[in-house]
N, C-alpha and C positions, 0 to 999 in steps of 0.2 A: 387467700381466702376468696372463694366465691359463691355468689347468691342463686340459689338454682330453683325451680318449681318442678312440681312434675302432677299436672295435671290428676284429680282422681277417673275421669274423663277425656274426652277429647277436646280440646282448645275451643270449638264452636261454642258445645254442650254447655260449658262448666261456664262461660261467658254470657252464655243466653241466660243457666240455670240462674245467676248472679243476680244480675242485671231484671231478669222476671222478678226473685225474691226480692228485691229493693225499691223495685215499682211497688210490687202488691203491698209494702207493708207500708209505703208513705204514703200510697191510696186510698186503703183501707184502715187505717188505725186510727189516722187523726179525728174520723168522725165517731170514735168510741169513746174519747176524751173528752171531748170538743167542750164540755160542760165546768171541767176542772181549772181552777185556776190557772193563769196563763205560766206560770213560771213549775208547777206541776206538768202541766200538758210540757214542756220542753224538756224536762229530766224523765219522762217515759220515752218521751219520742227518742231524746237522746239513744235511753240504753236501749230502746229497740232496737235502735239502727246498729250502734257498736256489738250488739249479740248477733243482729243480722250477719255484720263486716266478718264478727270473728265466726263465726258461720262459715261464709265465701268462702275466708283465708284460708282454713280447715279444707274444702274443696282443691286449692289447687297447691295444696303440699309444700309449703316453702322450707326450704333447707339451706343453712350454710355450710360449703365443704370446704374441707383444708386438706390440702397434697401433704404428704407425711410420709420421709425416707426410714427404711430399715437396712441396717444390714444384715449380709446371710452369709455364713462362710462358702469361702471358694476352693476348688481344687484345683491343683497343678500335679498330671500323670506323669509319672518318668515311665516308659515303655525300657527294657533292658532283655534282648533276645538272648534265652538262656539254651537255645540249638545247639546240636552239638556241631554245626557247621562254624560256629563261632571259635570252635577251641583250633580252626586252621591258622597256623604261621605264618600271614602273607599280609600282616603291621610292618608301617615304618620301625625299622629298629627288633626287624624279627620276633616283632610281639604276636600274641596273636590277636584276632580280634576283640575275643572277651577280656585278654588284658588291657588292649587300649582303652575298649570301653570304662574300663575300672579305674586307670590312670584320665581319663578324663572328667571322668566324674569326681574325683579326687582333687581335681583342678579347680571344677567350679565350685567346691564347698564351703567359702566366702559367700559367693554369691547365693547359693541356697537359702542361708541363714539369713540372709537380708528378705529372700522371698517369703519364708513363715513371720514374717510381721503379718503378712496379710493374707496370707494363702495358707491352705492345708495342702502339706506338698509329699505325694503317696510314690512310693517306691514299690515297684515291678520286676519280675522276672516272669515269660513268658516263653512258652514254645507252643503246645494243643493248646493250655489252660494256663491262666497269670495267678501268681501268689505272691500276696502282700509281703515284703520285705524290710529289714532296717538299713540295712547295707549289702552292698552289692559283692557277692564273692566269687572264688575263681571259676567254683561248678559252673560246667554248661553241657550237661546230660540229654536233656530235650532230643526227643526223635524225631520232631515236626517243628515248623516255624507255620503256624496258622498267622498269618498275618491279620488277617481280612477275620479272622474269627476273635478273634484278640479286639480290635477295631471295632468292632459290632458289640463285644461286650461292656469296651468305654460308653457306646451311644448307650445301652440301657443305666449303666450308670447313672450315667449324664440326666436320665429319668426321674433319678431319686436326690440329686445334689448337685448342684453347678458346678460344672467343668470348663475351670479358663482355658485350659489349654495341654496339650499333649506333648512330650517330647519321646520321640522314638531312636530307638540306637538298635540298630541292626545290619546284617550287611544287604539287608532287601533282598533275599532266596526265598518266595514262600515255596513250603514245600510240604503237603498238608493232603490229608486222604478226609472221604467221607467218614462226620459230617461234619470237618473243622476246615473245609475247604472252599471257606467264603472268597469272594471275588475284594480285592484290598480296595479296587478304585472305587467299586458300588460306594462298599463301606462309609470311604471317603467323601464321597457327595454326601452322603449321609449326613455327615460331621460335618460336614462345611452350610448343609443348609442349618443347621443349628447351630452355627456361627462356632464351633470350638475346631479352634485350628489346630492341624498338627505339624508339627517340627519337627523335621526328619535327619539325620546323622549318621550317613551310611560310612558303614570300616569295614575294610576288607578288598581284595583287590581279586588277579583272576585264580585264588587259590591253588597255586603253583608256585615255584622257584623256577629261577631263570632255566638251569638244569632240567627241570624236570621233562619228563617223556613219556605220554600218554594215550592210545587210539582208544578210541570208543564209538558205539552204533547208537545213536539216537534216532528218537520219532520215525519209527517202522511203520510207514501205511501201506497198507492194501487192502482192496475189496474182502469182505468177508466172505462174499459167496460169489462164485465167478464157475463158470459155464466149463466142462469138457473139449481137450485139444481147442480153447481160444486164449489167442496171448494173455496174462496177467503181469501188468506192470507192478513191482517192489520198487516203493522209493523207501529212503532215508538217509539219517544225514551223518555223517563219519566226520565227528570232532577228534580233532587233532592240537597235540600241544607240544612243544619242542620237536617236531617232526620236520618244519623247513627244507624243502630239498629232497627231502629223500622218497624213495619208488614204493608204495602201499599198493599190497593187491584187497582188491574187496569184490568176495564169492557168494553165489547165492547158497545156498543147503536148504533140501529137501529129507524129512525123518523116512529112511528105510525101514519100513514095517514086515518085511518079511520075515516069517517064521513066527510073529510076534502077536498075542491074543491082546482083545483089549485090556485095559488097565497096565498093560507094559509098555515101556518108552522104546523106541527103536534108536540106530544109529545114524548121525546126518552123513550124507552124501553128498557130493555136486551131481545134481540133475543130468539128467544127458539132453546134450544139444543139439538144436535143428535148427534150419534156416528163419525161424522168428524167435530164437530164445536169444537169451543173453546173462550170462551165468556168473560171469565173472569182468572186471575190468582194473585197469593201474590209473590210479591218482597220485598226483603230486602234490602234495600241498606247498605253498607260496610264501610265507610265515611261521612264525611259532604256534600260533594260536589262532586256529583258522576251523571252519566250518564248512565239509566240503556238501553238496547233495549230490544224490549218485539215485540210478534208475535201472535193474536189474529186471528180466524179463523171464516168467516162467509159463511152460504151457503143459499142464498136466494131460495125461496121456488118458485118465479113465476117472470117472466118478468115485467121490469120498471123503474123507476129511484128511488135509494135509498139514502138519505142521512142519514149516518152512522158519528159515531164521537167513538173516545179511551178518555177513563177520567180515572184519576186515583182519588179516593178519597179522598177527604179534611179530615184533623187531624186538631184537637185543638192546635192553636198558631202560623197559619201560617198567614203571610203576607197579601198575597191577594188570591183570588180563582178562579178567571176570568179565569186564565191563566191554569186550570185545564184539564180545556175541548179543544180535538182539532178536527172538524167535517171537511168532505169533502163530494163529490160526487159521485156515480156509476152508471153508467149505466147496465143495467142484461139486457142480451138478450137470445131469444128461440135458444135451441140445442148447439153443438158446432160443430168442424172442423175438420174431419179428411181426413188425407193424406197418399199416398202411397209415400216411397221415396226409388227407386233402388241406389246403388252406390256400390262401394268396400268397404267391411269391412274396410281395411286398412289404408284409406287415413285419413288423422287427420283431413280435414274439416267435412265427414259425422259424425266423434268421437263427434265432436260439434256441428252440425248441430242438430242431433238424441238429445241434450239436452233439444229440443223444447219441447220432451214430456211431458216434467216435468210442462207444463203447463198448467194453469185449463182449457184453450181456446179450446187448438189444443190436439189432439190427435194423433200422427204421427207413421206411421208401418212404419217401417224401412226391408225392402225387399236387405238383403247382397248378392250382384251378384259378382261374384271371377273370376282373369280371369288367364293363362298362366295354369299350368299344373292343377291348381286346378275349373275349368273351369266348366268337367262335372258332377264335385258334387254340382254346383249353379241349385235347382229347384224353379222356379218361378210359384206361383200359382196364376192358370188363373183367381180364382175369384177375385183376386186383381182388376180385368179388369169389375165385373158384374156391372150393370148397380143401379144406388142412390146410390152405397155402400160409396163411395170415394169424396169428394167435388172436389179434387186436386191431381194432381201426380205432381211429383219433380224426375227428371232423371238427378242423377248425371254422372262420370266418365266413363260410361256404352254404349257399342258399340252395334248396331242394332241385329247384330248377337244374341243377348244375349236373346233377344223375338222373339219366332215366329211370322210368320207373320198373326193369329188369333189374338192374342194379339196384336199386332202394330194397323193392323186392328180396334179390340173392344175398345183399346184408342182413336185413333182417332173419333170413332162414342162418347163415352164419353165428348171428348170435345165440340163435336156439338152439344151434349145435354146440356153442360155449365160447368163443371168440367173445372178449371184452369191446363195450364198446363206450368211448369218452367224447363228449363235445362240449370244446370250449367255449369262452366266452364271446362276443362280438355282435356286431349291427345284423345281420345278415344271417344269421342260424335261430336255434328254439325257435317261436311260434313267427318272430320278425322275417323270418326265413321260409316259410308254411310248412314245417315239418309236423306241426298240427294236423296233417292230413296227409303223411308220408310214410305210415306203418310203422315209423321209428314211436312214436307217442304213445303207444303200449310196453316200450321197455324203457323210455328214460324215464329217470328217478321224479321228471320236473313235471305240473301242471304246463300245457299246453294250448293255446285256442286253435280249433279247429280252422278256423281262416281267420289270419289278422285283418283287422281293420282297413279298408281302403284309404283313412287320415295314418293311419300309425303301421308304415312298412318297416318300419326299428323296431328291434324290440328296444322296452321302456331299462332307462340305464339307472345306475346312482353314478352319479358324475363328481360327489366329492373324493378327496384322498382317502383310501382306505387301506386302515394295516389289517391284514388278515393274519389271525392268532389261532390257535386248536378252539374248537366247542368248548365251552367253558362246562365246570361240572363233572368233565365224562374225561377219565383217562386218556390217554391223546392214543390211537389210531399208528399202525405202523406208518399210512401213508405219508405222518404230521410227526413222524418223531425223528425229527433231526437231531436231536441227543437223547441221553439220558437223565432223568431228575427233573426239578427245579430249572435247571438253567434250559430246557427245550422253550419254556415259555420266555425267556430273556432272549435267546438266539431269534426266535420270530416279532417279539417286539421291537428289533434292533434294526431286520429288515427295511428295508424303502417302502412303503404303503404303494399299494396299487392307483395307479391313474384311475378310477372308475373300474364299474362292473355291470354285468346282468341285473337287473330285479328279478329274480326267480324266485319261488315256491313249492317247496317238496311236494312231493304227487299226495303220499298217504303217510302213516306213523310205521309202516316198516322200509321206508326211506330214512339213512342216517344222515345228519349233517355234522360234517367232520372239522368244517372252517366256518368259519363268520370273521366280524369285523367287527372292532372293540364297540360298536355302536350295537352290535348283534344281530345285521344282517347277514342274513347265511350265503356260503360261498360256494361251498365245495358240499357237491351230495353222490350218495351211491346207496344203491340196491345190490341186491343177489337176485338174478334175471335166471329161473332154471338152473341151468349149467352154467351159465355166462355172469360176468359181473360188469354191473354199468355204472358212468358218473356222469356227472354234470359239472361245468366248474365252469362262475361266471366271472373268474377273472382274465383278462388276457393281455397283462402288462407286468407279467413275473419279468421279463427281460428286463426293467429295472433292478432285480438282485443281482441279476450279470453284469450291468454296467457299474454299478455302484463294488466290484469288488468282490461280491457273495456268489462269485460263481460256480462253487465246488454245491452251496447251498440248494442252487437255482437246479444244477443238473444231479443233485440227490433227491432229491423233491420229484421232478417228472421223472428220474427212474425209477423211485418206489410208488408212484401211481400207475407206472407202464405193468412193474413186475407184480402188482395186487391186480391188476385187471387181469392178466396171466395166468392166477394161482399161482407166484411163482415166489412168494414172501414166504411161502414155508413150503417145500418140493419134498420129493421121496415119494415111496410106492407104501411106506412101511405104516402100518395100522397104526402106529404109535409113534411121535415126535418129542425133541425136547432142543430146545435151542440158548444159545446165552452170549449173548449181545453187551459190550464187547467183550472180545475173545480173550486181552491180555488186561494184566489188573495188578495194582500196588498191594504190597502187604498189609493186611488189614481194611480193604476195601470191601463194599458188601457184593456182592452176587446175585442178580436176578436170572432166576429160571423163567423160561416160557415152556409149556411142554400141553403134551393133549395127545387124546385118542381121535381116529375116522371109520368111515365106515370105509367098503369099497369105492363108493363113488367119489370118496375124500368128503365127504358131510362130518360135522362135528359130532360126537357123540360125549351125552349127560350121562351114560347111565356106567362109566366105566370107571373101576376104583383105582386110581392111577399112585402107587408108588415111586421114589425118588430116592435115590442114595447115591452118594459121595465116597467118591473112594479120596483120600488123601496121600499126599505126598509119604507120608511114613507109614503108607497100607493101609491106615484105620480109617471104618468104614464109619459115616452115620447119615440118620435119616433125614430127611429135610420135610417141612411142614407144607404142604400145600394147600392153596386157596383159588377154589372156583370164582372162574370171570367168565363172563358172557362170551368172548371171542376164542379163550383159553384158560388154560391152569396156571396159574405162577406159583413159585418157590422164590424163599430169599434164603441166603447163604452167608453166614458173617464169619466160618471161623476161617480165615484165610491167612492167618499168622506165617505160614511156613511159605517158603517159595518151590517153586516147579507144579509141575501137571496136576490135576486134580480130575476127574475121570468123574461121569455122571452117566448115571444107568436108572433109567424109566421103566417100571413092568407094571401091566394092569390085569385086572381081573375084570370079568361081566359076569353076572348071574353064578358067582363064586369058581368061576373056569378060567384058566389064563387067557387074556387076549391079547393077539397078535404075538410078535418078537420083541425082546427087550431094545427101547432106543438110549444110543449112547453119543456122547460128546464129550468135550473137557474144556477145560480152560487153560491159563497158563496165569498164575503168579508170578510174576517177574523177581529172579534173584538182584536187587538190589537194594543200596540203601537209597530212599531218595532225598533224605539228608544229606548227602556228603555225596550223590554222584554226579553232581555239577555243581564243584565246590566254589564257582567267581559267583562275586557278588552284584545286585544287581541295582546299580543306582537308579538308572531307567524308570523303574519299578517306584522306589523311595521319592523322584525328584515329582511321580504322578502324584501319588498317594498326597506330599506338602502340596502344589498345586491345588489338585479339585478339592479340599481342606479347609484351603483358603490361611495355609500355613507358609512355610519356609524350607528347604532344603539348606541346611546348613554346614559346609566344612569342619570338619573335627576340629583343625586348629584355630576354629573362630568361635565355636562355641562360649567360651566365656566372654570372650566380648563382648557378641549376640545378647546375653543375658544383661550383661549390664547396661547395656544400652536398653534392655526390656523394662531394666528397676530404673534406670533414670528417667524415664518418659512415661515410665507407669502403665505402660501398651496391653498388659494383661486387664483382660472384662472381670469386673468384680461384680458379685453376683448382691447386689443394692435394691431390695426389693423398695417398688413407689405403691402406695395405694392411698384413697380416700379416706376420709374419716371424716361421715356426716353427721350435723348437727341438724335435726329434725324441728322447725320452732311450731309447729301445730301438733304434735305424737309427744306432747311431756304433760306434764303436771299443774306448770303452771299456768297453760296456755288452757287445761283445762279448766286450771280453777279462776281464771279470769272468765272463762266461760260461764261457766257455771256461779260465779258470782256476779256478775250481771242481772242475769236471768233471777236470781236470788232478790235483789235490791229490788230490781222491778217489780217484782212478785210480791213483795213487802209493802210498797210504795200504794201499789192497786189494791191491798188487802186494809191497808189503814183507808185509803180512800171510799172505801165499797165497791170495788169492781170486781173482788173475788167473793 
């Protein structure tokens, strides 16, 4: 029990308020008596003062509170993956997984029964979606193992009823398509900052027999759009199992489209070879169970879309062959990119920046301008500046002074001719640089001072850490989509924050700003300049993504800023486009369209009725719904049930007249299961998820002990709600009727007297 007040006022107030009432009434009252008998005069005074007192007390709220347990039932989840990866034979004792799991649960059924003394203990079977169960049977149908979705639906649970704790039995394969394709670990933090731990119990092993003999083409990357006669490196990785020793060819194939109209498949080929391809090569693998990566080189001879696939050759005695083959899509487009880029040798963002060259797209001259004593040996040559040479220039760290002003000059007429033009972040460039008064300040996106300050030859920095994430609000920008969905904003959250940046300020409101900083200062801006497109970016410490790892990130990133300054994120001559990003996709995965109409000069056009249809795997056509966007049109696509090609055909109409030619593309559904076509399990996985949980990874053959060691020490949170229960002694009845009966007797007292 404790004694608490809570002032009706603030502590001064209610002390002064007191303290005045008990003055004025022992000041003023006694001379209204003063005549009445001396033992009268003290039985007023009295109850004045105690009406006073009980007055005060009323003022500052006295309560006594008593802490007071309840209990609340608890739950205990059994998680039980009912995949159908589960029904693989690769148990101690040639069971399979979902057997073992059934014989272990049948183990711990003692110990269960000891747990419903105090827990409500819910029984699971889960794959996309869980249903409540009494007991666990041999079914294990499930097409998917959403783990991570599964996981996300215990937290909201966990919303409505107390959850002690989770026990999971799976062989940890999530294998999960939109939108059951949550991330397990997220999940898991999840659950672990809400303190419900999860216990994990992986069964299963690398879903094979020692026998067994299997080649297969996994994780197929390559560029989506890549450039005319310039190399195109294919990587991917050729899993092998029971194969030890022995001599694998692994071929590129390119689809022979001759004689063949769209919406028909052609037949694959090996490409023909020249001195920069690379078509085919022999692997050995080392092991039974080995994972080889291989890098095959293709260099398309003319523009257009190619479906290309890596096979590794089938051997007598394997399994299946399906899984052999792994095809995708590319697009080849006429010429490539090339850019001028000034900056200081020295800085470690141009060191990574300049690694751009290395790719088949872009061609990037790196122009080293030095500054302090080494200044007069930087020569810049003016033909950097001649007219078609350059698509784009890039001006890093680099102060006006540093070009004359023939040069400042013949850039500036370049970008009026359409050449993009970007300057990055640093000390020594925007207005810190005088570009305020270098003809450039009519086409960058940014406010400028016409002459910097003679105190301030820097421009003004933010000098703390800053992560830079897309504009909040606004669709993310091809320049800022490093993936698709949801997880683009998780991949840029995840990045190293930038060392400091520019303070810059957009010119006018038809300046976009495409990046900020989770504080909401703006990063990244660009305009549409005439013909040309211009940015501004006031970071210049990306080369932290590089070093930390994210270097595929760092150099996707400055190529699709090079290739939008270019016009080169959606190419072709053709009045009408449609594109679809990425190119291969899981059965039942959805499908985004991007498509639109131009004029000739490639300007968008509002006013054209743009058409979409879907040819399907079994020929049958249908329409897809389109929704106007500010940049483009998109479509979504869900029915992708069937595997192989899917064939998409855009036709528009203007002023009720065809326009232009129909644009076409496809995709590819991938023929597999992705339940069963990487049947090992994956502990890795399971021993993260118990970790950030703040659970256990527990051996099968320890589970019952695990448990009883849980009941003997009683280690599961029981959900024991504590709360107050106050007792008010000024807010009751009786406190009023002592109140009030005071004031009574007085009242009485003065009335027999004569004072009323």
């Amino acid at each position: 029990m404790n004694f608490a007040v809570d002032p009706i006022w603030s502590w001064p107030v209610v002390i002064l308020s007191s303290t005045s009432l008990l003055v004025w009434i022992c000041s003023t009252y006694p001379s209204r008596i003063r005549h009445l008998p001396i033992s009268s005069r003290r039985l007023l005074m009295g109850l004045r003062i105690l009406s006073t007192l009980a007055l005060c007390l009323a003022m500052f709220r006295p309560s006594l509170q008593f802490k007071e347990t309840e209990e609340n039932p608890s739950i205990i989840i059994f998680l039980d993956d009912a995949s159908r990866s589960m029904n693989i034979e690769d148990a101690p004792g040639k069971l399979s997984r979902r057997q073992l799991t059934i014989k272990l649960i049948e183990d711990i059924k003692p110990e269960l029964e000891d747990l419903k003394e105090n827990y409500d203990i819910q029984l699971y079977d889960f794959s996309s979606s869980w249903d409540s169960i009494e007991n666990i049977s041999s079914e294990a149908e499930g097409n998917q193992s959403a783990i991570g979705h599964i996981l996300n639906q215990v937290r909201e649970e966990s919303l409505i009823q107390h959850v002690s704790a989770v026990f999971l039995w799976s062989d940890g394969r999530q294998q999960a398509m939109n939108p059951f394709n949550e991330d397990p670990r997220e999940q898991s933090r999840f659950l672990g900052q809400s303190q419900i731990p999860v216990y994990t119990i992986t069964v299963g092993g690398s879903g094979y027999s020692e026998d067994s003999l299997d080649l297969s083409v996994e994780n197929l990357v390559t560029d989506s759009v890549v450039f005319e006669k310039k190399a195109v490196p294919v990587n991917a990785t050729v899993r092998t199992i029971g194969a030890n020793g022995k001599k694998l060819i692994v071929r590129l194939l390119v689809e022979d489209r001759t004689g063949k109209k769209l919406g028909m498949k052609g037949k694959f080929r090996i490409p023909r070879r020249n001195d920069h391809s690379k078509v085919s090569m022999e692997i050995t693998p080392t092991s039974n169970l080995q994972s080889i990566s291989v890098e095959l080189i293709f260099v398309p001879d003319q523009p257009g879309e190619y479906k290309i696939a890596v096979e590794v050759q089938s051997i007598d005695g394997e399994i299946k062959k399906d899984n052999n083959r792994r095809e995708t899509l590319i697009t080849v487009r006429r010429g490539g990119v090339r850019v001028v880029y000034f900056d200081k040798p020295v800085r470690p963002e141009a060191k990574f920046i300049r690694k751009i060259r290395t790719s088949d797209k872009i061609e990037l001259v790196f122009q080293p301008v030095r500054s302090g004593s080494f200044k007069n040996i930087s020569t810049i040559d003016p033909n950097l500046f001649a007219r078609n040479k350059y698509d784009a220039y890039i001006i890093g760290d680099v102060p006006k002074n540093a070009f004359s002003k023939n040069m400042l000059k013949e850039l500036v007429k370049r970008v009026k001719e359409g050449a993009g033009l970007l300057m990055t972040g640093g000390f020594e460039n925007f207005s810190g640089g005088g570009y305020g008064s270098s003809g450039l300040e009519a086409i960058l996106p940014i406010k400028l001072s016409p002459l910097p300050p003679r105190s301030e030859k820097k421009n003004k920095q933010l000098t703390q850490s800053i992560q830079m994430i897309p504009s909040k609000g606004k669709q993310p920008h091809y320049i800022m989509r490093l993936t698709e969905g949801k997880r683009n904003l998780t991949l840029w959250k995840n990045l190293p924050p930038l060392k400091g940046a520019n303070l810059l300020r957009k010119k006018s409101d038809f300046v976009q700003v495409l990046a900020e900083s989770t504080e909401g200062d703006p990063l990244l801006f660009l305009q549409e300049y005439g013909k040309s497109r211009v940015m501004a970016f006031a970071g210049d410490t990306t080369y932290l993504w590089h070093l930390a790892g994210e270097d595929e990130i760092h150099q996707q990133f400055w190529r699709q800023m090079i290739l939008w300054l270019t016009h080169k994120e959606i190419d072709g001559d053709s009045k009408l486009w449609v594109n679809v990003y990425p190119r291969n996709f899981s059965p039942g995965q959805r499908v985004n369209l991007s498509l639109g109409a131009r004029d000739d000069k490639g300007e968008k056009l509002d006013d054209v009725e743009l058409t979409a249809e879907i040819l399907k795997p079994n020929l049958k056509r249908e329409i897809v719904s389109i929704q106007k966007g500010k940049d483009h049109e998109s479509g979504l696509f869900e029915e992708t049930s069937l595997p192989g090609d899917y064939w998409v055909k855009v036709t528009g109409k203007r002023n009720g007249k065809p326009y232009g030619f129909p644009a076409w593309t496809r995709f590819i559904v991938d023929s597999r299961d992705p339940e069963l076509e990487n049947p090992a399990s994956d502990p890795k996985l399971m021993n993260e998820i118990a970790e950030l949980s703040g659970g256990a990874s527990i051996p099968p053959e320890k589970v019952k002990s695990f448990l009883a060691d849980q009941i003997s020490q009683n280690s599961f949170a029981k959900a024991d709600l504590e709360y107050i229960r106050q007792i008010n002694l000024w807010d009751n009845w009786p406190f009023l009727g002592i109140f009030v009966g005071l004031l009574t007797i007085e009242w009485i007292i003065r009335k027999r007297r004569g004072l009323v």
